[in-house]
C-alpha positions in Angstrom: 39.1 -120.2 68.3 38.7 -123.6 69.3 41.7 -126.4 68.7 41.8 -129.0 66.1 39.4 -131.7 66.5 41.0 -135.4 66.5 38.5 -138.6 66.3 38.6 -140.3 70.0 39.8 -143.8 68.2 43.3 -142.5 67.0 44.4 -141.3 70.9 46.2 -144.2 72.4 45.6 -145.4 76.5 48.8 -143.9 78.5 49.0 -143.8 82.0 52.2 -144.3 83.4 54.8 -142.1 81.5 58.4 -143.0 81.9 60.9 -139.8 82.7 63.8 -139.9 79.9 63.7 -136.0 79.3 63.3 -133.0 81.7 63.6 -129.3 81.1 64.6 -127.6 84.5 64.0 -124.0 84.2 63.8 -122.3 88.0 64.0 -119.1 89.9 63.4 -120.6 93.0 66.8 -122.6 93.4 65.7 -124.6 96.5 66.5 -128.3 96.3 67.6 -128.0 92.7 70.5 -130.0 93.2 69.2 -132.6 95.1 66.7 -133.2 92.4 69.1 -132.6 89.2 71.5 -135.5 90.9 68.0 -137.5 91.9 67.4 -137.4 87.6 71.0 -137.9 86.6 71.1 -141.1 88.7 67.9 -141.9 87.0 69.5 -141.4 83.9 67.3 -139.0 82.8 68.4 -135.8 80.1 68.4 -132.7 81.6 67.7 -129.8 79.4 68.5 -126.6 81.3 68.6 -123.0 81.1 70.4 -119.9 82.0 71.7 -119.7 85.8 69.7 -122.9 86.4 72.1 -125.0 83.9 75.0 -123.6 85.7 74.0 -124.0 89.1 73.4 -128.2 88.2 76.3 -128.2 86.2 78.1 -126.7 88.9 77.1 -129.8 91.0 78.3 -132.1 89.0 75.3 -132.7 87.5 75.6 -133.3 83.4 73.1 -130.6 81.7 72.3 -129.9 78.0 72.1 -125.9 77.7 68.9 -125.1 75.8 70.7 -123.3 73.3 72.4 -126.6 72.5 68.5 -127.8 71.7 67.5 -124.8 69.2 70.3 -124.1 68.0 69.8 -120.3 69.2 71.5 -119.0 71.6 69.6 -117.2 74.6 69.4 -113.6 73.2 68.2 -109.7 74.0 69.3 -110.1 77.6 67.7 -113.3 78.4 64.2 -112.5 77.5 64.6 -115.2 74.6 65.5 -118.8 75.6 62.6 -121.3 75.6 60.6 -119.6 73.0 61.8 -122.2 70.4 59.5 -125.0 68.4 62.2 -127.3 69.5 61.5 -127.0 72.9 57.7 -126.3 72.4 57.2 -129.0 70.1 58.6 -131.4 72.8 56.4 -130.2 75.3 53.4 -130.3 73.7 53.6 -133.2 71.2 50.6 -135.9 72.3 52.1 -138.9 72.1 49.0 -140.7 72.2 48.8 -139.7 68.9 50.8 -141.5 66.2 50.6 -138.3 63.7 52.6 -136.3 66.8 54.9 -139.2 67.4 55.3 -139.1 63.3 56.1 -135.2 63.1 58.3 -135.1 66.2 60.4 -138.1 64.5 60.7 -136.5 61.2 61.8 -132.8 62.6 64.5 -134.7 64.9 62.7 -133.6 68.5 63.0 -135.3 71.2 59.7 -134.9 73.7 60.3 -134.1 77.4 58.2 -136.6 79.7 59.1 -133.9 82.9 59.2 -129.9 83.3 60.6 -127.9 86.2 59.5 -124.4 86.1 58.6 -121.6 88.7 58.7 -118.5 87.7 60.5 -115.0 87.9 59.9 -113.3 91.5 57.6 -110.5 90.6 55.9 -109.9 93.7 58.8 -109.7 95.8 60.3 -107.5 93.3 57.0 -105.0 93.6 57.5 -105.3 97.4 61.1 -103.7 97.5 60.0 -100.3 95.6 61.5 -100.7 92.1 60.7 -98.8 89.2 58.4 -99.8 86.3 61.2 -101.2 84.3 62.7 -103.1 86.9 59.0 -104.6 87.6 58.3 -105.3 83.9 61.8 -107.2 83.8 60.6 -109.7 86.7 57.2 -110.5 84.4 58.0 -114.2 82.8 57.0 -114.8 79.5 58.9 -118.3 78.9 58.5 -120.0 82.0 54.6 -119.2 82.1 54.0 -120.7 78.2 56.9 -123.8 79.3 54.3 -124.3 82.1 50.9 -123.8 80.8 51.9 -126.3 77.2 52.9 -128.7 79.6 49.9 -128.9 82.0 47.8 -128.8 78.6 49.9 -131.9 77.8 49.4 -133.4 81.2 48.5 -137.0 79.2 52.2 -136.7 78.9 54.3 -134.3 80.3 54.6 -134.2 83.9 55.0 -130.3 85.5 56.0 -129.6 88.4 56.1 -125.4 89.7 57.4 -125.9 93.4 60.2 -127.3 95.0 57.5 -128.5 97.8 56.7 -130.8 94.8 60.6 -132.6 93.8 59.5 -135.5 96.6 56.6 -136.6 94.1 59.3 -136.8 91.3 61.7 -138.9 93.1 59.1 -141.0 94.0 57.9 -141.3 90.1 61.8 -141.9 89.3 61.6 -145.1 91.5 58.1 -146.0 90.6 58.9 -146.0 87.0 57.3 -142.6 85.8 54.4 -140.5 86.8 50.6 -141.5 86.7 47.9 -139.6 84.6 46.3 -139.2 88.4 49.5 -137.5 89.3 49.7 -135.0 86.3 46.3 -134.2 86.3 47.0 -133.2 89.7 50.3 -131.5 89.1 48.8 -129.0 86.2 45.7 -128.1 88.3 48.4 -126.9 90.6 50.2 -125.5 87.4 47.3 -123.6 86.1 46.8 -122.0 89.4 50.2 -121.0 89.9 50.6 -119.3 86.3 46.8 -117.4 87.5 47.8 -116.2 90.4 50.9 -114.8 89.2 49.2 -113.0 86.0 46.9 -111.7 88.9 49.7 -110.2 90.9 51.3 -108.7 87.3 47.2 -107.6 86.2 46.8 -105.7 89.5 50.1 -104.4 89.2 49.5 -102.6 86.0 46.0 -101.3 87.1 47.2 -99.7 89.9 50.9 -98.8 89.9 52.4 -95.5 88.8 54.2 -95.4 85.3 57.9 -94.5 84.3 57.9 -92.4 81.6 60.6 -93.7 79.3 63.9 -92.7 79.6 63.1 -91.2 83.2 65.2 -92.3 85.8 63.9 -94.3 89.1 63.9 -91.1 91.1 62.4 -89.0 88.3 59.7 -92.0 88.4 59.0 -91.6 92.1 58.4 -88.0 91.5 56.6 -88.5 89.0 54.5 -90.7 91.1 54.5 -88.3 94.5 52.5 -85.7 91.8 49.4 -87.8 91.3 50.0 -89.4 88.1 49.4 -92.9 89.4 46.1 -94.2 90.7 46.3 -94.8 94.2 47.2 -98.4 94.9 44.6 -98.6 97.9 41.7 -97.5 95.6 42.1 -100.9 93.6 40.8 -104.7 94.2 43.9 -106.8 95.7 44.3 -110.4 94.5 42.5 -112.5 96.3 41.5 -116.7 95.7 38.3 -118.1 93.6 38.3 -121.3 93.9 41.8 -122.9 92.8 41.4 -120.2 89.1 41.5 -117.1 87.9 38.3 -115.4 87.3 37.7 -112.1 86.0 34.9 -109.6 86.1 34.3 -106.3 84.5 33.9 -103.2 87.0 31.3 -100.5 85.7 32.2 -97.4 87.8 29.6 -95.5 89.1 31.2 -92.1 89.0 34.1 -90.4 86.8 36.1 -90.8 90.5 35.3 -94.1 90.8 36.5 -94.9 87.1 39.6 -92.6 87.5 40.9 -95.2 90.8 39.1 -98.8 89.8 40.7 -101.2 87.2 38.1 -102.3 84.7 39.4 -105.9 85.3 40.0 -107.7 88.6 41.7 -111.5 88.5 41.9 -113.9 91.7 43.7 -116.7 92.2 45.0 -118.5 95.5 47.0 -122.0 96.3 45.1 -124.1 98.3 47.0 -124.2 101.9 44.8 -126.7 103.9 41.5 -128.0 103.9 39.8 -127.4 106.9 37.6 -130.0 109.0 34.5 -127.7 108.3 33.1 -124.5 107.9 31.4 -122.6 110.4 29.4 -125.2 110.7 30.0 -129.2 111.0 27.7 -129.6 107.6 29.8 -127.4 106.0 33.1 -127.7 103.6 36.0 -125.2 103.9 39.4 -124.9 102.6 42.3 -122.5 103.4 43.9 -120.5 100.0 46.9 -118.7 100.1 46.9 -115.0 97.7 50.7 -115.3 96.3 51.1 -112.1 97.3 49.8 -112.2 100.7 51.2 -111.5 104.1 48.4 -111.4 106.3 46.3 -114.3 108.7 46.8 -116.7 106.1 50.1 -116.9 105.9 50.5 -117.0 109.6 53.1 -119.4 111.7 51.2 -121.8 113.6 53.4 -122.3 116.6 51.5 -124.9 118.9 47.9 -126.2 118.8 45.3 -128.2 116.9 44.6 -127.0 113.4 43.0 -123.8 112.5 39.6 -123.8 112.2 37.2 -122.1 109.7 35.8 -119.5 112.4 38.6 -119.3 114.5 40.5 -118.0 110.8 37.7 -115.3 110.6 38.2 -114.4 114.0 41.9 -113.8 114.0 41.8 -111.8 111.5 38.9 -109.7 113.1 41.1 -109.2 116.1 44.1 -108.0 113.8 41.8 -105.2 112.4 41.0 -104.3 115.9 44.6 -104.7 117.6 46.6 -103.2 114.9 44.3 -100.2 114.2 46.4 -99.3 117.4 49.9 -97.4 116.8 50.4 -98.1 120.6 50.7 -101.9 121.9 47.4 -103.1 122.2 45.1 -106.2 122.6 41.4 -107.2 121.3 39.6 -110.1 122.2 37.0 -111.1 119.7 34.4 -113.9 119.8 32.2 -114.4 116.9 34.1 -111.4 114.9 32.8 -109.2 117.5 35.4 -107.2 120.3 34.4 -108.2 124.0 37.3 -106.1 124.8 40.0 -104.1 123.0 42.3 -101.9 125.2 45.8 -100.2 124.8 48.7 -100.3 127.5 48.5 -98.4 130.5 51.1 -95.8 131.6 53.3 -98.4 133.4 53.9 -102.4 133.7 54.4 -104.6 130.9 52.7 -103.1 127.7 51.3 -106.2 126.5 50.6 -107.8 129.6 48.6 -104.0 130.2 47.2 -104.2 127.3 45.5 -107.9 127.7 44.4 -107.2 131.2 42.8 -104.1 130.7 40.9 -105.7 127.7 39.9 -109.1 129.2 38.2 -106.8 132.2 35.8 -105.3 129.4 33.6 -108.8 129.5 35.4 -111.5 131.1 32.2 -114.0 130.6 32.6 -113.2 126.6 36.0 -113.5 126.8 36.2 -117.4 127.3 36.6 -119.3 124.3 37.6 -115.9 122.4 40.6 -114.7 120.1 43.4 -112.5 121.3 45.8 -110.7 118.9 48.4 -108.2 120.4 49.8 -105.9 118.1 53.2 -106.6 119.9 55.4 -109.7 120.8 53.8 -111.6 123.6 55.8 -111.6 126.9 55.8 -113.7 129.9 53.6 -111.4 132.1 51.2 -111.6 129.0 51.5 -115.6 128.8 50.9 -116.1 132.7 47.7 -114.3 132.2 46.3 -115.9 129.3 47.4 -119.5 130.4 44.6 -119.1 133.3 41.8 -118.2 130.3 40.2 -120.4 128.2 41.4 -119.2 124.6 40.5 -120.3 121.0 43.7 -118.8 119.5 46.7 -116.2 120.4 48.0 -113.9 117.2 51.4 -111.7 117.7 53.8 -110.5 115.8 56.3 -112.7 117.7 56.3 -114.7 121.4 58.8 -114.3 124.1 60.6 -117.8 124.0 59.2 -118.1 127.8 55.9 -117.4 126.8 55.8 -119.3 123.8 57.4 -122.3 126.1 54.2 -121.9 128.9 51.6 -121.5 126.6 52.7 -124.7 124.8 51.3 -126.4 128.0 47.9 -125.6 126.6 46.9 -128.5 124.3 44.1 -126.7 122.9 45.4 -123.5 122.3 46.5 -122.3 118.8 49.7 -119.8 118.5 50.1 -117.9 115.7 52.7 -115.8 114.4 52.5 -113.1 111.9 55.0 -112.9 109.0 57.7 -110.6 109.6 55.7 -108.1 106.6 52.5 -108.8 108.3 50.8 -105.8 106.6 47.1 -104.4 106.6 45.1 -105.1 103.6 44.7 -101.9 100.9 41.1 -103.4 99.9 38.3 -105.7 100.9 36.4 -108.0 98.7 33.2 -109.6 99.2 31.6 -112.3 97.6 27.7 -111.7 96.5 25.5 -113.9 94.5 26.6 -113.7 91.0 29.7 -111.3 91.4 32.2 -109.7 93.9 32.0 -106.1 95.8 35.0 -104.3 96.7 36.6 -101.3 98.9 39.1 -99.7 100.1 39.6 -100.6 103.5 38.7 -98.5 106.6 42.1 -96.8 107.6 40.6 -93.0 107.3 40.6 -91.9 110.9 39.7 -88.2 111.1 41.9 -86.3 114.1 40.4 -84.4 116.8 41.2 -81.1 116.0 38.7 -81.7 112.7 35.9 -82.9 115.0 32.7 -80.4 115.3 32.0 -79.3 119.2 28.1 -80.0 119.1 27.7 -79.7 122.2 28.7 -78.9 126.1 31.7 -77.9 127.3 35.1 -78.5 125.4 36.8 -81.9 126.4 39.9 -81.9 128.8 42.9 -83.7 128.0 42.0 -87.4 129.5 38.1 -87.0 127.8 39.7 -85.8 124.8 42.0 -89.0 124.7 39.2 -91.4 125.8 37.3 -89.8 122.7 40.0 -90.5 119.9 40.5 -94.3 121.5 36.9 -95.0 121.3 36.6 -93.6 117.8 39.1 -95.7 116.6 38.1 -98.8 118.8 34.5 -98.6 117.6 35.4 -99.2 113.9 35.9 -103.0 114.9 32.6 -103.4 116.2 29.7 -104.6 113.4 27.2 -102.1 113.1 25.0 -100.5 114.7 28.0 -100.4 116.9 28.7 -98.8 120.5 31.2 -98.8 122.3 32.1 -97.1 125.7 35.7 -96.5 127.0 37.4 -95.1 129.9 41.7 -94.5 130.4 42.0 -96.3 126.8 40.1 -99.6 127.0 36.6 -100.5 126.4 34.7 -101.2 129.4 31.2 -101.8 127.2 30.0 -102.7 123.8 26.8 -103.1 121.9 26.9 -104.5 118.5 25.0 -105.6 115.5 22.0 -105.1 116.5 18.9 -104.0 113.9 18.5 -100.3 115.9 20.9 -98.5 117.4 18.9 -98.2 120.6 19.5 -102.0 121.7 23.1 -101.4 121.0 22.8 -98.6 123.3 21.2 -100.9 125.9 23.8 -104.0 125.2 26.8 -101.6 125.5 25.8 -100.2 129.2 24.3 -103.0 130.2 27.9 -104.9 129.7 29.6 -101.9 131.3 27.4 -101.9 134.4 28.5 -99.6 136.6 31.6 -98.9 134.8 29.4 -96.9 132.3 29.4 -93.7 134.7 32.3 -91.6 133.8 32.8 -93.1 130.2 32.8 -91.7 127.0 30.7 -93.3 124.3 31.4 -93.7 120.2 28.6 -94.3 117.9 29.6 -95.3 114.4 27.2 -93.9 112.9 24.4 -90.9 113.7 21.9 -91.0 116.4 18.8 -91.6 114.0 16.8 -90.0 117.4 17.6 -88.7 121.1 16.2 -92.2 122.2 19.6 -94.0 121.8 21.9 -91.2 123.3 19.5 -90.9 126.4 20.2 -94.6 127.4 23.6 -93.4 127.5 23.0 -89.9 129.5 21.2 -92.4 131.5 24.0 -94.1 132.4 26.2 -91.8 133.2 28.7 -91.2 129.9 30.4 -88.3 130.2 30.9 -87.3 126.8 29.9 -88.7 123.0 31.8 -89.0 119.8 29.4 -89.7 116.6 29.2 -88.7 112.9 26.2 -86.2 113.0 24.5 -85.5 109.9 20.8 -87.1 110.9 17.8 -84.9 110.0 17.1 -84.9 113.9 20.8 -83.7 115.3 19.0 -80.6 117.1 17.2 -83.1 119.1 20.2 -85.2 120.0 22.2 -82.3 120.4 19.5 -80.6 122.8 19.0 -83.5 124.4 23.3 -83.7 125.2 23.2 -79.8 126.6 20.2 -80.8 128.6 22.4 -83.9 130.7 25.6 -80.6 130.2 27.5 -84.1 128.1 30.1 -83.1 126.1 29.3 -84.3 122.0 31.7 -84.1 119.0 30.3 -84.9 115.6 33.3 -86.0 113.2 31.6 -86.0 109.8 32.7 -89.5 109.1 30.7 -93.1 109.7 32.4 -96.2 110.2 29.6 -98.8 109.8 30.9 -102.6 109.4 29.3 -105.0 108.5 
């Protein structure tokens, strides 16, 4: 249904908009009394609501209660307060209009020129493990329809959703209102803040569990424990489009698939920065931040020049490779690709262990890479890395003598993680005409469910070298190799077009630390070929997937060189 049609001639010019009236409805209290006294001394009216009247009253701050306005007071626990044609007319009246000015004069309303709404914490509500009713209680119905009338109205209603923004208004106060520029800019920002947060509630509904009614929280959780729910890591996570929400309609392959995969997915992101360019000079780029993420985006930067496009893609690689680790460990990645990932050794400094062991994998790769460490960065650590030409260091956290030597580096970017720094549930891809999603990667099948194809059974140390290069070679894009020895890569091969050159890159890299390593294949040896320029080079033992229609030749080939060979029954192909 479209809107009423009005001929262009009746709409009068209005650019600057003078603020008389504001409606000041927040969760987020930051700087709310700073701006409340900002509009008082401005003598602006200051509608309010709820614990956001009181908290400017209680500054001294005169405030109209909204129930003052409809002459309703706030009912059915607070879910009723805005939702009032007193206040809706106000905010969406277009005073360009004379009819509009006409009506609002003959019903006695008063239009607001300012509105000050974010909205009810649902995310962080999700996060801390409530029940369904204590979720659905944190979904905003007024603030989102206060904000979205008013960014419709942006000709005259200025709306503001983040204390980040109160500046700009004090700034309008003393410039003598706010420019059409300004809330044309301000309800873009609107729009995708009320998007993102549908997203978060949208995704929440797809793939929480559900309370029955009348259960309480703990019969909930054990109702959720017995499979009721759809598993929150087979569904899409928010992600950005753009600066909107978009939506697309999933058709499930199987009944499984339709069973764990919402049939609608929305994204929606803030824009963070811009970046100077892509991965490429020629290229744009911009930074969004998901409001519910915790990940690379949202990131400290510490020291350095800004972020670039690749060395964003990078870090994050290298978090998928360092924290697929429940021991400390460090990758290094250039170009998305590990040149060394390694845990901590027995004894030393873990991190500093860790870092070493990896950076010895392919020191000549290593310059100009990105290191994340799945654990705070120490001195030792620091003292190593100062000496190395890095892009960017990632950690959870930096020892305030590291943080202080690395700082010397000009050119070096530190990042910290936030403190719920938290693996992704699902991936999303962007192809031509639509998006692909999965659930991420975590499935790591343990030893003891591997398939002895062939020699002898592995000792202790192989059998540990075997698990660490099964989970290392899930970071490397396919067709991926990677040799290991005592927990750290000494050789990969990846991305190559036939496994065989991957075989080649991945010894050839190792040199003559190949002898006496173990080897992981992500996926099957499609032939012997590829396995024999590993027997070749002296690898001890060999972890793959199995399942080709030649695995009697590849495992004939392993008893022949009397190499140990373990087929999992899972791939890990990454592309």
């Amino acid at each position: 249904m479209s809107g009423p049609s009005h001929d262009p001639a009746l709409y009068r010019p209005r650019d600057v908009v003078p603020i008389r009236r504001a409606l000041v409805s927040v969760s987020d209290k930051t700087g709310l009394t700073r701006l409340a006294a900002a509009l008082a001394a401005a003598g602006v009216e200051i509608v309010s609501t709820g614990s956001t009247a009181k908290t400017i009253a209680a500054s001294g701050v005169p405030v109209t209660e909204v129930a003052e306005v409809t002459g309703y007071p706030e009912s059915l626990d607070g879910r009723v307060r805005t939702l009032h044609p007193a206040i809706h007319s106000g905010l969406l009246a277009d005073l360009r209009l004379e009819s509009h000015e006409r009506e609002l004069a003959e019903q006695g309303i008063a239009p607001f020129e300012l509105v000050v709404s974010n909205l009810y914490p649902f995310v962080e509500t999700i996060r801390a493990g409530v029940t369904g009713d204590e979720a659905v209680e944190q979904i905003d119905i007024g603030g989102p329809a206060m904000v979205r009338a008013s960014a419709k109205n942006h000709a005259n209603v200025a709306i503001v959703t983040s204390p980040d923004q109160y500046l700009l208004v004090e700034e309008a106060l003393a410039a003598g209102g706010t420019s059409l520029l300004q809330r044309r800019e301000l309800a873009a920002e609107a729009f995708a803040h009320t998007a993102g947060y549908d997203a978060a509630v949208a995704e929440w509904f797809a793939t929480s569990p559900f309370d029955q009614p009348g259960t309480s929280p703990d019969q909930a959780r054990t109702l959720s424990s017995q499979g009721d729910a759809t598993p929150a890591t087979a569904a899409p996570t928010s992600t950005f489009a753009s600066s909107t929400a978009a939506a697309g309609t999933a058709t499930p392959a199987t009944a499984d698939a339709a069973s764990t995969v919402p049939e609608h997915i929305e994204f929606s992101g803030t824009l963070k920065q811009v970046l100077r360019y892509g991965e490429n000079s020629h290229q744009s780029a911009a930074l969004y931040l998901r409001e519910d993420g915790r990940g690379i985006a949202q990131a400290e930067q510490l020291h350095g020049k800004g972020m670039s496009y690749n060395n964003f893609v990078d870090a994050d690689a290298a978090l998928r490779a360092a924290f697929d680790f429940d021991e400390p460990a460090v990758a290094i990645i250039k170009h998305a690709n590990p040149c060394g990932i390694a845990v901590a050794a027995r004894v030393g400094d873990p991190i500093a262990s860790a870092h070493r062991r990896a950076h010895d994998c392919d020191p000549v790769s290593a310059f100009g890479g990105v290191i994340a460490a799945n654990r705070v960065v120490t001195l030792e650590a620091a003292e190593a890395i100062k000496d190395i030409f890095t892009e960017v260091v990632v950690a959870p956290g930096f020892e305030p003598e590291a943080l202080a030597l690395l700082s010397t580096k000009k050119n070096l970017r530190l990042l910290q993680l936030p403190a719920d720094y938290a693996r992704e549930a699902t991936e999303v891809k962007q192809v031509s005409g639509g998006l692909l999603t999965q659930s991420v990667d975590t499935h790591f099948a343990p030893f003891d469910e591997w398939t002895l194809a062939a020699g002898e059974p592995a000792d202790e140390a192989t059998r540990a070298d075997l698990e660490f290069a099964w989970r290392a070679v899930r970071a490397v894009k396919s067709n991926g190799i990677l040799l290991a020895h005592a927990g750290a890569s000494v050789g990969v091969g990846m991305g190559q077009v036939n496994r065989v050159d991957s075989c080649h890159l991945a010894v050839t890299r190792a040199g003559e630390r190949a002898a006496g390593s173990v080897a992981a294949s992500d996926a099957f040896f499609p032939f012997a070929d590829g396995l024999e320029v590993l027997l070749a080079a002296g690898v001890r033992a060999v972890v793959q997937p199995g399942g080709s229609v030649r695995d009697a030749e590849v495992i004939a080939a392993a008893n022949a060189a009397g190499v140990t060979m373990y087929f999992t029954g899972e791939r890990h192909f990454f592309h």
